[in-house]
N, C-alpha and C positions, 0 to 999 in steps of 0.2 A: 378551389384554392390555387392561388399562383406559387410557382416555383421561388418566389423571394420570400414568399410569406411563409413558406413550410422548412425553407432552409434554414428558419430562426428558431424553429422546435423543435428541430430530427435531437438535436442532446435530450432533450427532456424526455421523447417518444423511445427514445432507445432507451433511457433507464426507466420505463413504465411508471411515468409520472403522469399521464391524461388518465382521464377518466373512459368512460367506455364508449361516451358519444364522439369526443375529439377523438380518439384511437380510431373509429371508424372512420370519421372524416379525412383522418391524416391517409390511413389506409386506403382509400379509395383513392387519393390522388397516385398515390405508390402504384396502383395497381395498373396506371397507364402514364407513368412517367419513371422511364429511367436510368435518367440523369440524377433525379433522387432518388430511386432504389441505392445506386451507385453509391452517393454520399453515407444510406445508413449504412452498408456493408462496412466502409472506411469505416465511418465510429465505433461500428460491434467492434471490427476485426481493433481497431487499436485500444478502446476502453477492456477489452478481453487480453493483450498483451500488456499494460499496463496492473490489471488486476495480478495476471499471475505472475509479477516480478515485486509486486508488494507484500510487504512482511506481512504476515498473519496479526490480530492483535491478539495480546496479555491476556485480557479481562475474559471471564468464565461465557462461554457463548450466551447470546438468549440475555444476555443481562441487560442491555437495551430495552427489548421488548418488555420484560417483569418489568422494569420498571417504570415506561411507558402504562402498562395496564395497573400498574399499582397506584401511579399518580391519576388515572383516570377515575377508577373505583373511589378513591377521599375525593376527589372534588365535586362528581357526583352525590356521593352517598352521606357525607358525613356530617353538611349542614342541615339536609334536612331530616335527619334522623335525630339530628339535637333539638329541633323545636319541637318535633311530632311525637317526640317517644313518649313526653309523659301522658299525653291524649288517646296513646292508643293501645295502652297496660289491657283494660279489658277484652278488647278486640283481638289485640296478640293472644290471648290468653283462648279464645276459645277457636281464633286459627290455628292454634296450635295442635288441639283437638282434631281437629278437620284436617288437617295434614299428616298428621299420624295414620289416623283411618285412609286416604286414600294411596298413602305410601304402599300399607298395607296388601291395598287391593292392583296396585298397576307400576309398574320398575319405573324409573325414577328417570330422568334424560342425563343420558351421556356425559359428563364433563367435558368432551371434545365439541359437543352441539355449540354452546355460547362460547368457546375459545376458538372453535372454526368462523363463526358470523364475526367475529368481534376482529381475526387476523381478516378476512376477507373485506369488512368495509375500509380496511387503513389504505388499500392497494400498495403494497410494498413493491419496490424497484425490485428487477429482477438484474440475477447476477449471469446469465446465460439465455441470451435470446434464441427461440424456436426460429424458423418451424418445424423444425425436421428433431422428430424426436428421439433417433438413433443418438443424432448429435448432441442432443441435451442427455440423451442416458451417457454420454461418455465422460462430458464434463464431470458428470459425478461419479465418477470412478474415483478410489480414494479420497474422497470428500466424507462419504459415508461406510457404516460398514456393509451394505447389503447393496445390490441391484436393483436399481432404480432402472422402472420400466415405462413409460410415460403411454400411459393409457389412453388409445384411438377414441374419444369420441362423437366419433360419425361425419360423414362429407359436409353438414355444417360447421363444425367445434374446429378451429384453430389451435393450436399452441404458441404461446406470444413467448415462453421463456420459462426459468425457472431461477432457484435462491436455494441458499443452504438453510435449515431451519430446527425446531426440534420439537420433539413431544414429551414433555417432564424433562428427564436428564436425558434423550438420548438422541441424538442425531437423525436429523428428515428428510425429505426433499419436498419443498413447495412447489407448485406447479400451476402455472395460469393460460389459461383459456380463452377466445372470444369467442362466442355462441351469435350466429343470425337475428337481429335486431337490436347490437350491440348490449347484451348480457355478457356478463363474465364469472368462471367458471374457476375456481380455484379447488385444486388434488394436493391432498398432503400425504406423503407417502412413508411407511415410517418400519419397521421390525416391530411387528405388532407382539409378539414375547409372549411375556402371558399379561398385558393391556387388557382389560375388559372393553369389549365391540359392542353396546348397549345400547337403546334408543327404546321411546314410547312404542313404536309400533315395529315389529319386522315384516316383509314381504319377502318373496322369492322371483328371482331375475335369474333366468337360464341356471337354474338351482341350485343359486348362488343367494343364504341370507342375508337381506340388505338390514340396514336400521334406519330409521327414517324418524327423522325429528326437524323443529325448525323455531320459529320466531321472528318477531318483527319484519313480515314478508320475507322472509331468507329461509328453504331449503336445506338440510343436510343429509347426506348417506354416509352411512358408515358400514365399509365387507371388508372380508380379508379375501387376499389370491396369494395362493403357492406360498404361504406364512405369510405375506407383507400386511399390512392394513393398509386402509386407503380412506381416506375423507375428502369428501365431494362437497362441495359448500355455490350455491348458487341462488340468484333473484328469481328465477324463473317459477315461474306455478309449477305445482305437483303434478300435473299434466306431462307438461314439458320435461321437468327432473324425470319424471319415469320414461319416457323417450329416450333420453339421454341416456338412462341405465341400460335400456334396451338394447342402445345403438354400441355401448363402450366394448372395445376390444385391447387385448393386448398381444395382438397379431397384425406381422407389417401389412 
């Protein structure tokens, strides 16, 4: 990539609007030029002074996002359930059966599983760029009520940034990753309270319960450390996700 051609995207690159392949691409020319390293510091360091001289808004947090996911589910869901429902009264009927009984027998998936894939394909702009994650746990100093510890994982995994976010009613921190072969790795970090930590299967990682769930190629873990909760949400195969968990530290 030429320095003319990357100086047209550093705005976009800095508020995590590329995908994982261009992020790679832009980052390898960073990595030995810079002249552009230079320019993104300028943008952080002034789109980060301008953030925090702007008013806060009104509106109840997260009300965005409900209602992005709320206009998603009707557009999806709600024409074809109007032609198909009267076709498939019997079939509901003895699904219904059949999902009783295996509720029954094996817990049920997370509610965080399909809200983790579903925040992780949108890739939302981050409000505080990495990579130093001292630097990102400060930002969120009174943002949130609790310490925000931006979890090590491993000499491949990056830290690209983080956003303010929330789990039901109660304040988060999002956190995104680049993983080796351009995978990206989004941590949501939360006061897990009394939240239920559930998934189809649990394992142990340094004897620590994980829950592990996923769908449409997408991975998730869900543990708690020191009270927090934490959800992991990534493309990479179960393979790799367990590597990952292996690798993760919350020590510099």
């Amino acid at each position: 990539m030429e320095c003319a051609h990357v100086s047209r995207f550093i705005d976009a690159y800095v508020d995590g609007e590329f995908d994982a392949h261009d992020r790679a691409e832009m980052e390898r020319h960073l990595e030995t030029c810079e002249a552009c390293r230079a320019e993104v510091r300028r943008q952080v360091a002034w789109k980060s002074a301008v953030r925090a001289r702007m008013p806060r808004p009104s509106a109840p947090y997260g009300l965005h996002r409900r209602l992005l996911r709320a206009l998603d589910g009707e557009t999806r869901n709600s024409l074809l359930w109007r032609r198909a429902s009267w076709r498939l009264a019997p079939a509901l009927a003895a699904a219904a059966v059949l999902a009783l009984l295996i509720v029954r027998r094996q817990p049920g998936p997370s509610p965080f599983v399909r809200e983790s894939i579903l925040d992780h394909e949108r890739n939302w702009p981050v409000e505080v760029t990495g990579p130093d994650p001292d630097g990102v746990a400060i930002w969120f100093r009174g943002k949130v009520d609790f310490p925000v510890r931006p979890p090590r994982l491993g000499q491949d995994a990056h830290l690209l940034g983080g956003r303010l976010w929330h789990v039901g009613q109660r304040h988060a921190a999002y956190l995104v990753y680049a993983v080796g072969g351009g995978h990206k790795v989004s941590v949501v970090v939360f006061d897990a309270g009394d939240v239920p930590i559930e998934a189809p299967r649990r394992v142990i990682v340094h004897d620590r319960p994980v829950y592990m769930g996923g769908e449409q190629g997408y991975h998730v873990a869900e543990f708690r450390d020191q009270g927090l909760g934490y959800t992991m949400t990534t493309d990479l195969d179960e393979p790799a996700m367990m590597r990952l968990l292996q690798q993760t530290s919350f020590e510099p």
